[in-house]
MIVEXRO-650332 format. One record per residue (C-alpha): x, y, z; residue in one letter. Coordinates in steps of 0.1 Angstrom, whole numbers, plus 5000, padded with zeros to 4 digits. Each point is the difference from the previous one (the first is absolute). Example, Ala and Ser with C-alpha at 12.3 -4.5 7.8 and 13.67 -1.06 7.14 Angstrom:
% residues 2
512349555078A/501450344993S/
//
This chain:
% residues 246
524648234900X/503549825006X/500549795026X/501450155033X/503449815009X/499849855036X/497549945025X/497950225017X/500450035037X/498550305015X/497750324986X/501250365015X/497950305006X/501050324989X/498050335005X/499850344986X/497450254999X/497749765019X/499949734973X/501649675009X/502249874975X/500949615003X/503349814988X/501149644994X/502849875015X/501949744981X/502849795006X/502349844974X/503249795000X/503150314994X/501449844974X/503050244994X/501150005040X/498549635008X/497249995033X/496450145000X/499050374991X/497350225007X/498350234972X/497550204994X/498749994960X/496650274988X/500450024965X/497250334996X/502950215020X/503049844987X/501349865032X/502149685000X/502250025035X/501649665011X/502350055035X/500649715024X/498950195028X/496750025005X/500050355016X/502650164983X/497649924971X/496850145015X/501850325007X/501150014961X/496549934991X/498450205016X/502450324994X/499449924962X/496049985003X/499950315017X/501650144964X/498049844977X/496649945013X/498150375002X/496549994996X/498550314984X/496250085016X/497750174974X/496750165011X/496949874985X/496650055001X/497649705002X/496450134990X/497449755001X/495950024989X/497849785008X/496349974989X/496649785010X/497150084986X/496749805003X/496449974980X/497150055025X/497549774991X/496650124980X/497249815014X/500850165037X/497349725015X/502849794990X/502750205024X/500649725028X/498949674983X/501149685006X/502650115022X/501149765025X/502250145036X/501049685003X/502049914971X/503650015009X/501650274973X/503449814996X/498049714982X/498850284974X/501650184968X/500850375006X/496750064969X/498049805029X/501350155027X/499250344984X/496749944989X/499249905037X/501450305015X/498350224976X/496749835012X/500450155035X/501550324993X/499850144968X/502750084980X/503450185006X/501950244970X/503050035006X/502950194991X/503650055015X/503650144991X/502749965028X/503150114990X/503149875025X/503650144996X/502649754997X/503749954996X/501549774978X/502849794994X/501949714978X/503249835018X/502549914980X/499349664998X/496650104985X/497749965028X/497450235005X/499350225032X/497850235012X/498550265031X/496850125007X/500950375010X/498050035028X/500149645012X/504250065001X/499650325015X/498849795035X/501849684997X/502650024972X/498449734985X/501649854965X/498449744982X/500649814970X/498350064967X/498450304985X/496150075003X/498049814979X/498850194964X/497649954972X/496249894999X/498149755019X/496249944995X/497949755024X/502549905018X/499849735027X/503549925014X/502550135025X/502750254986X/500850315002X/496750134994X/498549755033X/496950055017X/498950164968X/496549954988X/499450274971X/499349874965X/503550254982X/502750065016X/503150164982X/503750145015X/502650174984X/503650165013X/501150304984X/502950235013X/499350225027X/500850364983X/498350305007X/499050024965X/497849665005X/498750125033X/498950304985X/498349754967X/498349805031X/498550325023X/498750114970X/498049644996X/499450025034X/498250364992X/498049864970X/498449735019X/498850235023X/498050154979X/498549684991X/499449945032X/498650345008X/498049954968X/498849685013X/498750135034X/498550324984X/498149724980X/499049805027X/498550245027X/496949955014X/498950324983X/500749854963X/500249654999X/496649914989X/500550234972X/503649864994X/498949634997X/497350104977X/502250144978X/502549715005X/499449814968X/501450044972X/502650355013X/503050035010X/499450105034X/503250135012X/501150174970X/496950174996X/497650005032X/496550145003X/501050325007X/502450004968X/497349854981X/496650245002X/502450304990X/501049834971X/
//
């Protein structure tokens, strides 16, 4: 990037469609007309306005950004699964060992801390889908924005950024996954089009049968029979019921 002539003085605020778009003031010796000038100089929109009064200039800026800054919103969706799954132990006079209520659980891995919880209650399975609707953005000085569709709806609120994608496994740290403690985690956007909706109601629709399947498995009526037959089958693609008419 070249070097901006002048010295910078002040930084303006300009707004439209609730996003706040910020300016340098510079000043620079007027070497044509002799004294000190104002100007305004972003290189992503192609401004470069000098003027040696300082509001005739903000007027003149600000008419031309209201041209040439128009941010385009695109609708996404942000569909995100997570997953924990645990390994009861197989000796259960072992369930509860060793486990100490007074150890302070910041001082211990996330395996530890794990291990200890599963020690007083078990173990969780877990699986979840939320699906958010945003809308998108990119200014054009290339920075990112983006609204939470329901979170705008009450308080208009824009932030910076675009929700976080891809895979994270056993993760520790804040971000934008925080106050998570689930071994997978992954996040993608795709466009919000009816066609996708209609691709992610019918997901929605096949894991309710495996749920369905899963409680039908699990009654009080059949479990006993289930977890006998639990080694070594396929369980939810073929339960007991599947399996004696075969």
């Amino acid at each position: 990037m070249s070097r901006l002539p002048g010295k910078k003085i002040d930084t303006w605020e300009w707004s439209k469609d609730r996003q706040v778009f910020k300016v340098d003031v510079r000043m620079a010796p007027d070497s044509r007309n002799g004294g000190m000038q104002f100007g305004v100089v972003v290189t992503e929109l192609d401004i470069n306005i000098w003027n040696k009064d300082i509001d005739a200039l903000r007027k003149q800026v600000f008419a031309e950004l209201d041209q040439k800054v128009n941010i385009v919103w695109e609708p996404y969706l942000h569909v995100e699964v997570t997953g924990d799954t645990a390994i009861l132990k197989i000796d259960p006079d072992q369930e509860g060992d060793d486990y100490d209520d007074e150890v302070d659980d910041a001082k211990l891995t996330k395996q530890e801390r794990r291990e200890a919880s599963q020690k007083v209650r078990g173990v969780c399975l877990e699986l979840k889908v939320e699906i958010q609707s945003y809308h998108l953005a990119t200014t054009p000085t290339g920075e990112k924005l983006c609204r939470n569709i329901q979170e705008f709806r009450s308080s208009n609120y824009t932030q910076q950024g675009w929700p976080e994608v891809g895979r994270k496994e056993d993760r520790e740290e804040d971000g934008f996954y925080r106050d998570s403690d689930t071994e997978i985690q992954v996040a993608a956007l795709v466009p919000d089009t009816p066609t996708n909706r209609e691709a992610l109601n019918s997901l929605s629709r096949e894991l309710q049968k495996l749920i369905d399947k899963l409680v039908a498995i699990c009654t009080p009526e059949v479990i006993e029979r289930t977890l006998a037959s639990a080694l070594g089958t396929r369980l939810l693609t073929a339960g007991p019921e599947q399996k004696r008419k075969r």
